[in-house]
C-alpha positions as CSV (number, residue, x, y, z in Angstrom):
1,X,8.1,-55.3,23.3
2,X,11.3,-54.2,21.8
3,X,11.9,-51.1,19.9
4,X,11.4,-52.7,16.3
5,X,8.3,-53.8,17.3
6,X,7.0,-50.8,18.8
7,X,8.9,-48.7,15.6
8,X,6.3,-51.4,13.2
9,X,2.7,-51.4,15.8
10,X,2.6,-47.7,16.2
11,X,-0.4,-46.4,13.9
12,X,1.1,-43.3,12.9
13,X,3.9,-43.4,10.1
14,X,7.9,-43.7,11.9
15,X,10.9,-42.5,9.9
16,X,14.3,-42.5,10.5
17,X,16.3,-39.4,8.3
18,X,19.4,-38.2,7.4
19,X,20.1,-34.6,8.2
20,X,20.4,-34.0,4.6
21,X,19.0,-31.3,2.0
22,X,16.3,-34.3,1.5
23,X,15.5,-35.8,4.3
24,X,17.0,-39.3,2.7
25,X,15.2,-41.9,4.6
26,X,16.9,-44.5,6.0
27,X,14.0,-46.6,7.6
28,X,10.6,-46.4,8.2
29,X,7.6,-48.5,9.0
30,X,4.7,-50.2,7.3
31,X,2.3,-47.2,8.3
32,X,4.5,-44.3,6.8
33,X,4.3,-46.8,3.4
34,X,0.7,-47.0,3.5
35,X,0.3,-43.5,3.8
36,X,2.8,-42.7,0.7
37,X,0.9,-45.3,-1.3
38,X,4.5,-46.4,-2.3
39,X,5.9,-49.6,-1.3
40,X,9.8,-49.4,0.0
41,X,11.4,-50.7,-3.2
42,X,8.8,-47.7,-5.2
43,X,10.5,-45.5,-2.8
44,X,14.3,-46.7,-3.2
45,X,13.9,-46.9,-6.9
46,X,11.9,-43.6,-8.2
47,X,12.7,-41.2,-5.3
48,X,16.5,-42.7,-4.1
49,X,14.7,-42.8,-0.7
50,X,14.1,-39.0,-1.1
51,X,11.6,-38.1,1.5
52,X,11.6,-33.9,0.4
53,X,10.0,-35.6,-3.5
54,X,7.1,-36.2,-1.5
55,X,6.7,-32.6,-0.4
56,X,4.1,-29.8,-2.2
57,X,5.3,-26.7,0.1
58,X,8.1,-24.7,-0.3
59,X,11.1,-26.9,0.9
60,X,13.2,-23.9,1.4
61,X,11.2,-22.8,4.3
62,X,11.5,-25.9,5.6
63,X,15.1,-27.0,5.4
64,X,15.1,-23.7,7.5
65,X,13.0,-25.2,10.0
66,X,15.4,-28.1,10.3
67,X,18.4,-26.4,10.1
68,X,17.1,-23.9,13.4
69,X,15.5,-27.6,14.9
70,X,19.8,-28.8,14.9
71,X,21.5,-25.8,16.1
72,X,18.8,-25.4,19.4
73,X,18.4,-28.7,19.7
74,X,14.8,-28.2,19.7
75,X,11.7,-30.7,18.3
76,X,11.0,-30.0,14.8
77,X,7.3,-29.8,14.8
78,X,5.7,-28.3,11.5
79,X,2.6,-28.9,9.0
80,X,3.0,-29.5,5.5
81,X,1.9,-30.8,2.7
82,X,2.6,-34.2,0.4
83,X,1.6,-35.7,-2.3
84,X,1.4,-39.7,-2.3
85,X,1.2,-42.1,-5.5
86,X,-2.6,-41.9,-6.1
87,X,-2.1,-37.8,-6.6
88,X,-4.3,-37.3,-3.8
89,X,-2.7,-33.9,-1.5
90,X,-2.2,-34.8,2.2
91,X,-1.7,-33.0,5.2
92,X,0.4,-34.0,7.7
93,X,1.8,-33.0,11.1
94,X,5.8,-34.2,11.4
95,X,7.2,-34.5,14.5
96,X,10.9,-34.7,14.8
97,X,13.9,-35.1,17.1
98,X,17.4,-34.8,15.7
99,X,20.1,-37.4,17.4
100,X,23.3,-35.2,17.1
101,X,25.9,-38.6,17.7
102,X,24.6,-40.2,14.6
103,X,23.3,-36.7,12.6
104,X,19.9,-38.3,12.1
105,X,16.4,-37.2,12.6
106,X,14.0,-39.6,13.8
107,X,10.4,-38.6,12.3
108,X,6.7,-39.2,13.5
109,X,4.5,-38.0,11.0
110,X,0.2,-38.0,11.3
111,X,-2.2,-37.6,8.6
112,X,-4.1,-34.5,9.5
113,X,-6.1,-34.3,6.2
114,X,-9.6,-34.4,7.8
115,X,-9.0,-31.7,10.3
116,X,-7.7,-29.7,7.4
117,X,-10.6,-29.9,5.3
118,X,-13.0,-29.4,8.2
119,X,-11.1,-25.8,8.7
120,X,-11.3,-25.1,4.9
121,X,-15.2,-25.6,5.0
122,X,-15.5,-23.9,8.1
123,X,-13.8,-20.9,6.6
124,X,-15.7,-21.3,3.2
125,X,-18.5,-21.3,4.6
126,X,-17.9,-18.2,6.8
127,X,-17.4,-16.2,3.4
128,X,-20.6,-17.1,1.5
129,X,-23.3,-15.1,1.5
130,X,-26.5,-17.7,2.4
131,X,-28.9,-16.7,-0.1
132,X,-27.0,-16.2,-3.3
133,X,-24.1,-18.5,-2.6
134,X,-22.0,-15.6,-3.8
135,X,-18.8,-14.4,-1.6
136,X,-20.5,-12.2,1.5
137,X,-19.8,-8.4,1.7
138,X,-16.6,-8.9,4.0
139,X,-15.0,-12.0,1.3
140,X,-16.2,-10.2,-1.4
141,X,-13.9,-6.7,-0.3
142,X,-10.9,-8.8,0.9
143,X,-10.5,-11.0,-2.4
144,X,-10.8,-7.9,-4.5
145,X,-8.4,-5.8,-2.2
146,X,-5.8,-9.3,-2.9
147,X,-6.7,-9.2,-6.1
148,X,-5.7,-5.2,-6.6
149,X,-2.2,-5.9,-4.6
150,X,-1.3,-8.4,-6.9
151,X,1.6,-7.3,-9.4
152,X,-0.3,-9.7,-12.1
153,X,-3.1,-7.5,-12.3
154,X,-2.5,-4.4,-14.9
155,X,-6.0,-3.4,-15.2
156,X,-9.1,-3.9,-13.6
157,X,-12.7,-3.7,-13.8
158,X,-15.9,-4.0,-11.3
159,X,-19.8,-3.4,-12.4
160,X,-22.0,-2.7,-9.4
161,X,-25.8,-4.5,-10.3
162,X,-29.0,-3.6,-8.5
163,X,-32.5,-5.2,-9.2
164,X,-34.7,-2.9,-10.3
165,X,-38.1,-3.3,-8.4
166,X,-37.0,-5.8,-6.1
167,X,-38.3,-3.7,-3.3
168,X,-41.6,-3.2,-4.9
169,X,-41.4,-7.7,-5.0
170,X,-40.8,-7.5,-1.3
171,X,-43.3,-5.5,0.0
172,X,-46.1,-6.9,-2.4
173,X,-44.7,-11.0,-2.1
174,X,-43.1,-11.0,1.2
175,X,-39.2,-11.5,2.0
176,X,-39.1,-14.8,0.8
177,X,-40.3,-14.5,-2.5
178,X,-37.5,-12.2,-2.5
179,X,-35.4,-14.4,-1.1
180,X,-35.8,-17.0,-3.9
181,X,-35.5,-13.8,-6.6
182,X,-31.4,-13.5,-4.9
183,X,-30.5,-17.5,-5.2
184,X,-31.9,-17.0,-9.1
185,X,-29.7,-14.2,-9.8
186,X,-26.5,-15.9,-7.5
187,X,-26.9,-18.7,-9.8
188,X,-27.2,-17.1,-13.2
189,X,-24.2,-14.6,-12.4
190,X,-22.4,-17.7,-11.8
191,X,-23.2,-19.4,-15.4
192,X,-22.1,-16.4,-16.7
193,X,-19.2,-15.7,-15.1
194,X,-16.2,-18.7,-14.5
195,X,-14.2,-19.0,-10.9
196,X,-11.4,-16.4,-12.6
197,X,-14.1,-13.7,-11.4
198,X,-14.7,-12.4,-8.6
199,X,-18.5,-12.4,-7.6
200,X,-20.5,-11.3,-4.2
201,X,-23.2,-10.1,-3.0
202,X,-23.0,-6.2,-1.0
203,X,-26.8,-7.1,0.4
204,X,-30.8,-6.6,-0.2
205,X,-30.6,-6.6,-4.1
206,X,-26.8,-5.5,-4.5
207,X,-24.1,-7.6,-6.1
208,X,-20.4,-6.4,-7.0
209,X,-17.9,-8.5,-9.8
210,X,-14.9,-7.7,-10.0
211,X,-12.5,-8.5,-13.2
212,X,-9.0,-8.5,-13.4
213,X,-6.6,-8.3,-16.8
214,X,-10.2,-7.9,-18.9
215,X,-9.1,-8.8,-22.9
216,X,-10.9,-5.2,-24.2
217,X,-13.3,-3.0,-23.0
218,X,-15.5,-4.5,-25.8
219,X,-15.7,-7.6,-23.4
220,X,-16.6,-5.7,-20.9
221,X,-19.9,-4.2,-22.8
222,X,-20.6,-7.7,-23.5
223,X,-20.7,-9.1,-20.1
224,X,-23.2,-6.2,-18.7
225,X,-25.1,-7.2,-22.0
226,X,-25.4,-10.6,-21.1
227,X,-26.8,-9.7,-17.3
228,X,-29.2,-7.4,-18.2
229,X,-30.5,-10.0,-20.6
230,X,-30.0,-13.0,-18.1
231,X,-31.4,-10.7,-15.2
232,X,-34.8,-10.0,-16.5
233,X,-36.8,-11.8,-14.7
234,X,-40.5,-12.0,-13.9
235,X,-42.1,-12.9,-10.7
236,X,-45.6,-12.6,-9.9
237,X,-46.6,-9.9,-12.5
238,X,-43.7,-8.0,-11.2
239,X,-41.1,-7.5,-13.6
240,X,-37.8,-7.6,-12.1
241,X,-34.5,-5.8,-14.3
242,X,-30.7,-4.8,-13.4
243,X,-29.3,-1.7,-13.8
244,X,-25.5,-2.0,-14.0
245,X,-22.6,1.0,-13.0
246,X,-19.4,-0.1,-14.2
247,X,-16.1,1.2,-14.4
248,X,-13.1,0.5,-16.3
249,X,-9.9,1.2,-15.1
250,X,-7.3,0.2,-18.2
251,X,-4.5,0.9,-15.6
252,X,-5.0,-0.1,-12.4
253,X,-4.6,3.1,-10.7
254,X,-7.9,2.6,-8.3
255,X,-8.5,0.7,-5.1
256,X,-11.4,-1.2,-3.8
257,X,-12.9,2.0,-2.6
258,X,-12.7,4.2,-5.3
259,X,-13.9,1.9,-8.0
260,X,-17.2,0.9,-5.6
261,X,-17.5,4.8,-5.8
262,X,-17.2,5.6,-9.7
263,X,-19.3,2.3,-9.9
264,X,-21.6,3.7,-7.6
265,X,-22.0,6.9,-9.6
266,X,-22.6,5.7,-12.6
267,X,-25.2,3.5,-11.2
268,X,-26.5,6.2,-10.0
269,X,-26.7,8.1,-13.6
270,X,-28.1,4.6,-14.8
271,X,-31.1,4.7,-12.7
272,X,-32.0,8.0,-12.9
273,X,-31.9,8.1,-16.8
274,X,-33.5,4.3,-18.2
275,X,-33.2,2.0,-15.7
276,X,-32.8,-1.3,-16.8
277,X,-29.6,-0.9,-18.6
278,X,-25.6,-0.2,-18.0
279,X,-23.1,2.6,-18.4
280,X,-19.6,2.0,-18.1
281,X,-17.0,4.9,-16.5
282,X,-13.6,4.2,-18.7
283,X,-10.2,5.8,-16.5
């Protein structure tokens, strides 16, 4: 078999590159086409045989890559991201050596997609919390910590929610009983609240949200009026209530563990005073 052939049977898509700013492909086979969803004209006529239009990730990053691969003389071997003509997002593992008499790179790339999305579930799944399909204590902290880094955030609020007499359920019903009570109130919170919050579950009957740039505070007291009213449930003659402690902090001057605290506090107050109802901490 000679190379041609081999550069044409081989499954995995087989480029041949410029050492260029854009990776301007000079030839490649049917496989590398059929993974692009372009055909070689498509390629030629909207791209100019620019293989870097393909790419999602930052191409800064890695042009420095290649540029490092040249001067050591080294295999290029990097993951990335592309985008092919159906707008689906690919993953892919390229595979490079450059050929320093004729400054070219000559490319194997493999579509690594499936092992990608194995690993995302795998980790997604490691955050949830089983019961309420909310974010697990340890998500739950880290997002909000991410969250409170970020220079986008300017203020910041979190309400800390507790069932009232879900303990009372418990002993009277049995764990599951009270395990069905949690996957009610994981999926109410989440009809209430879109994927801009943040939403998890601490453990037993405690869940944590956590907002970021909230309009007004006014917003706020309607959101804790909307779980109390969404939270009361009823379960066996057993009435079952949140209390809510909230704070506001109007300009971001708390972390994680301070708000939990004021929270904490005025969940606290709550429950000693009417239970069944919310008071919010404005800083």
């Amino acid at each position: 078999m000679n190379n041609m052939n081999f550069f044409e049977k081989i499954s995995c898509g087989a480029l041949i590159c410029k050492n260029d700013p854009y990776s301007t492909i000079v030839q490649a086979n049917n496989a590398f086409y059929n993974l692009i969803g372009y055909t070689k004209e498509e390629m030629q006529q909207l791209f100019d045989n620019k293989f870097s239009a393909l790419v999602l990730d930052d191409l800064e990053e890695i042009l420095k890559k290649v540029s490092d691969s040249v001067k050591n003389t080294n295999i290029l071997d990097y993951e990335f991201r592309i985008k092919n003509k159906y707008g689906h997002t690919l993953w892919i593992h390229d595979i490079a050596t450059y050929n320093p008499e004729d400054d070219l790179f000559y490319v194997v790339i493999m579509d690594i997609t499936y092992r990608e999305n194995i690993l995302q579930n795998i980790s997604k799944s490691s955050e949830m919390d089983s019961l309420s399909n909310l974010l697990n204590r340890g998500a739950l902290e880290k997002q909000i910590k991410n969250k409170i880094s970020s220079k986008k955030t300017k203020s910041q609020a979190m309400f800390l929610i507790d069932l009232d007499n879900f303990k009372k359920l418990n002993d009277t019903m049995g764990h599951q009983v009270g395990d069905e009570v949690i996957k009610v109130v994981g999926e109410k919170l989440k009809t209430i609240f879109n994927k801009n919050f943040i939403l998890g579950r601490l453990g037993g009957d405690e869940f944590v949200i956590y907002l970021d740039n909230p309009s007004s505070e006014k917003i706020l007291h309607q959101y804790m009026k909307n779980i109390l009213n969404s939270l009361n449930l009823s379960s066996n003659n057993i009435t079952i209530e949140s209390s809510i402690g909230a704070v506001y902090d109007s300009k971001k001057i708390y972390s994680f563990e301070e708000l939990y605290r004021i929270s904490d506090i005025a969940l606290y107050e709550v429950k000693n005073e009417k239970k069944g109802n919310y008071l919010l901490k404005k800083i």
